[in-house]
N, C-alpha and C positions, 0 to 999 in steps of 0.2 A: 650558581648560574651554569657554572660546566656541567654540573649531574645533570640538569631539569636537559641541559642541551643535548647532552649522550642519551638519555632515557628517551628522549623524541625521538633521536636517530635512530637509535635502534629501533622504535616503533615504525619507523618509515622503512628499515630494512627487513622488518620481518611480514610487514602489509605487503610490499612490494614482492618480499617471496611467495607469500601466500598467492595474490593475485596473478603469478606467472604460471603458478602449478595448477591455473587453468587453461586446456588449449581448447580453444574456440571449435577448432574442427569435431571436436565430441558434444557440441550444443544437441545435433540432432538426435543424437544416440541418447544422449543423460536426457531427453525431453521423452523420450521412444520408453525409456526404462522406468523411468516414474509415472507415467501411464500404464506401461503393462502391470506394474506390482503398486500402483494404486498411492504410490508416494507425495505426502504432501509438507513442505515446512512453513511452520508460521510465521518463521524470521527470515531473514536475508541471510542473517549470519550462521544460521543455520544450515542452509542451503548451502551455503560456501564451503562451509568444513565437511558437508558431508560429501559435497560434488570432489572435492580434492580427496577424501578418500576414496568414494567410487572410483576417481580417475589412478589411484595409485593402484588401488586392487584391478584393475582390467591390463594395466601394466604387467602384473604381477600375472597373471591371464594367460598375455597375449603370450611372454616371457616363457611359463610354461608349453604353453603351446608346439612353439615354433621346440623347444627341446626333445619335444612327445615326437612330432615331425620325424626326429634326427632318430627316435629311437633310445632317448634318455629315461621317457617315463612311459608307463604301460597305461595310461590314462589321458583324458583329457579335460580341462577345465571349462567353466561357463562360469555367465553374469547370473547371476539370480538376487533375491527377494533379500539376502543377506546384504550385499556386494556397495551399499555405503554404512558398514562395521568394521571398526579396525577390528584385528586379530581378541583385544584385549577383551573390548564390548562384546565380542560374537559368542568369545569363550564366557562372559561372563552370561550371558542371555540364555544359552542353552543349555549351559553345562546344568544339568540339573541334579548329576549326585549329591549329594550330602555328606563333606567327610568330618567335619562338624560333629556329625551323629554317630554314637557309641555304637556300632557294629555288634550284633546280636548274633551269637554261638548257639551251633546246634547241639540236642542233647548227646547226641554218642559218636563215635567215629566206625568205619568199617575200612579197613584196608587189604586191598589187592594185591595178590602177589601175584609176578608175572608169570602164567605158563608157557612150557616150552613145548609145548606139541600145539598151540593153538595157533592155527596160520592167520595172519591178520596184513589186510593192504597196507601200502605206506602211507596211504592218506585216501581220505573219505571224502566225496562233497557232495551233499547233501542235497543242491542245487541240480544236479543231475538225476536226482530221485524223486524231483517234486517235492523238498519239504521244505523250502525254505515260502517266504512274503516275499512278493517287489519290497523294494525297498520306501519307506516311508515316509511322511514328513511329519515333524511335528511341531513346526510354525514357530512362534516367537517362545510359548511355555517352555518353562524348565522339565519336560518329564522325559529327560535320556532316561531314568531310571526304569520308567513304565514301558517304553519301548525294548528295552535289555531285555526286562524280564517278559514281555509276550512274545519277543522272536522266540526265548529259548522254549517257552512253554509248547506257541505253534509247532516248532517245526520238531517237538518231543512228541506232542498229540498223536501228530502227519506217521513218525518213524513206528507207533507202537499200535494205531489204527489206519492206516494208508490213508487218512483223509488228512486234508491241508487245508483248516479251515482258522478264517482270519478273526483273530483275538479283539477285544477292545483293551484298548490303553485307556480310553474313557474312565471304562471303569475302573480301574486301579486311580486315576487321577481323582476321579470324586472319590471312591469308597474305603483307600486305605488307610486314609487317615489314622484309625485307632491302632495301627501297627507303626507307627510312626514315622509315615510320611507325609507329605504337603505338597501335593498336589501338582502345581505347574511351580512351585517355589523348592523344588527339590523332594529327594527321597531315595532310597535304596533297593535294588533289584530283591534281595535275600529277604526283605520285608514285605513288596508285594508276593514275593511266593509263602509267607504268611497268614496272606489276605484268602489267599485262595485256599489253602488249606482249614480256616477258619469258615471260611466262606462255605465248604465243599462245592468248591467250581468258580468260573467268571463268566461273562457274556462276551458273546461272537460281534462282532463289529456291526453285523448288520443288522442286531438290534441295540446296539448301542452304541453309534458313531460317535467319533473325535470332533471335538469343536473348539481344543486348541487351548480352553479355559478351565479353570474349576467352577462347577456347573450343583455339585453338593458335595457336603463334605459330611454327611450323617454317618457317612459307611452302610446305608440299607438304600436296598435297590433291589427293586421285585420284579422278576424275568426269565426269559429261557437262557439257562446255565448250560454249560458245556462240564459236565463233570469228572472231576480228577478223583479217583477215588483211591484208598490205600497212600493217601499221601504221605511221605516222610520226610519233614522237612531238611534232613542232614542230603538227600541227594544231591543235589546241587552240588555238592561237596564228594560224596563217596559212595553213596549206598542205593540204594534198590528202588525202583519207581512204576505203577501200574500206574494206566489212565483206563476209564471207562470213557463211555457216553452215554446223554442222556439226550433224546430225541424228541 
């Protein structure tokens, strides 16, 4: 009779916590936010855990914020399409590497020794030169992998032909598969540079847009390629890289 009594109580003290870590004053904002990002839940209860962590993360927000303000952080925070994900979910959602999967070695190594007569900056940014992408999104799928691997390609393209032309992660998401990756359920950078080498080339975004899914997973796909040619797949790592174009 004592347990069944404490097992209640404690349910009454943890509803009652829950229901507090709602403040009413945020009705219009969480109404504002799941309109703008198209948010809908089918349960009550569902809405509830997620409104309490929307509201813990705009805390965490604001928290930043006002630090940025003071000159703490060089950045600033926003609400967005993530913002009801705890930490755990978010990382689980998007992290799309794969460590899971046996990491694939290149055939040979090249190693650089440093010269002392070669004058070189202290640092580089590449952003300054036009060769970097804005920066992207890539929505609820798992493909960090496919985004790794077509910044570095773009903005290797941009530094070796002065053109900065934007890559598709599409295609790496449906067509790597036989290099073994998966699509929006994970995969590895060093395997889409695989794909492409295999491939001789991948497609430009603008003929093959993101749509955030896997859309085929055949690995063929017929189109205008942006061609890498002389490819070695150890560069990445240490060695020597041409890129052509095909027009």
């Amino acid at each position: 009779m004592h347990l069944i009594s404490l097992v209640a109580l404690t349910g009454l003290v943890l509803l009652k916590t829950f229901t507090l870590a709602r403040d009413p004053a945020l009705d219009e904002a969480w109404s504002d936010w799941k309109r703008t990002h198209n948010k809908i839940y089918r349960e009550r209860n569902a809405e509830d855990f997620r409104r309490t962590v929307w509201e813990d993360n705009l805390h965490t927000i604001e928290e930043h914020n006002r630090e940025a303000a003071q000159g703490k952080h060089t950045f600033q925070m926003a609400l967005n399409q993530f913002s009801d994900l705890t930490k755990e979910e978010f990382k689980e959602k998007l992290n799309g590497l794969r460590p899971d999967l046996p990491r694939q070695q290149g055939g040979g190594t090249t190693v650089h020794e440093k010269s002392g007569t070669l004058a070189l900056p202290e640092f580089v940014d590449w952003r300054n030169t036009g060769c970097v992408t804005p920066v992207k999104d890539q929505g609820s799928c798992g493909s960090c992998w496919a985004f790794a691997a077509v910044g570095a390609l773009e903005s290797l393209l941009c530094i070796q032909t002065r053109r900065l032309i934007t890559l598709s992660e599409q295609n790496l998401v449906d067509c790597a598969w036989p290099q073994g990756n998966y699509g929006c359920n994970g995969g590895w950078p060093n395997r889409a540079f695989q794909y492409v080498l295999q491939n001789n080339g991948m497609n430009s975004e603008r003929v093959y847009p993101y749509t955030g899914q896997t859309l085929n997973s055949s690995g063929q796909w017929e189109g205008e390629k942006e061609t890498f040619s002389d490819y070695d797949y150890d560069y990445f790592n240490t060695s020597n890289f041409i890129i052509g174009t095909k027009h």
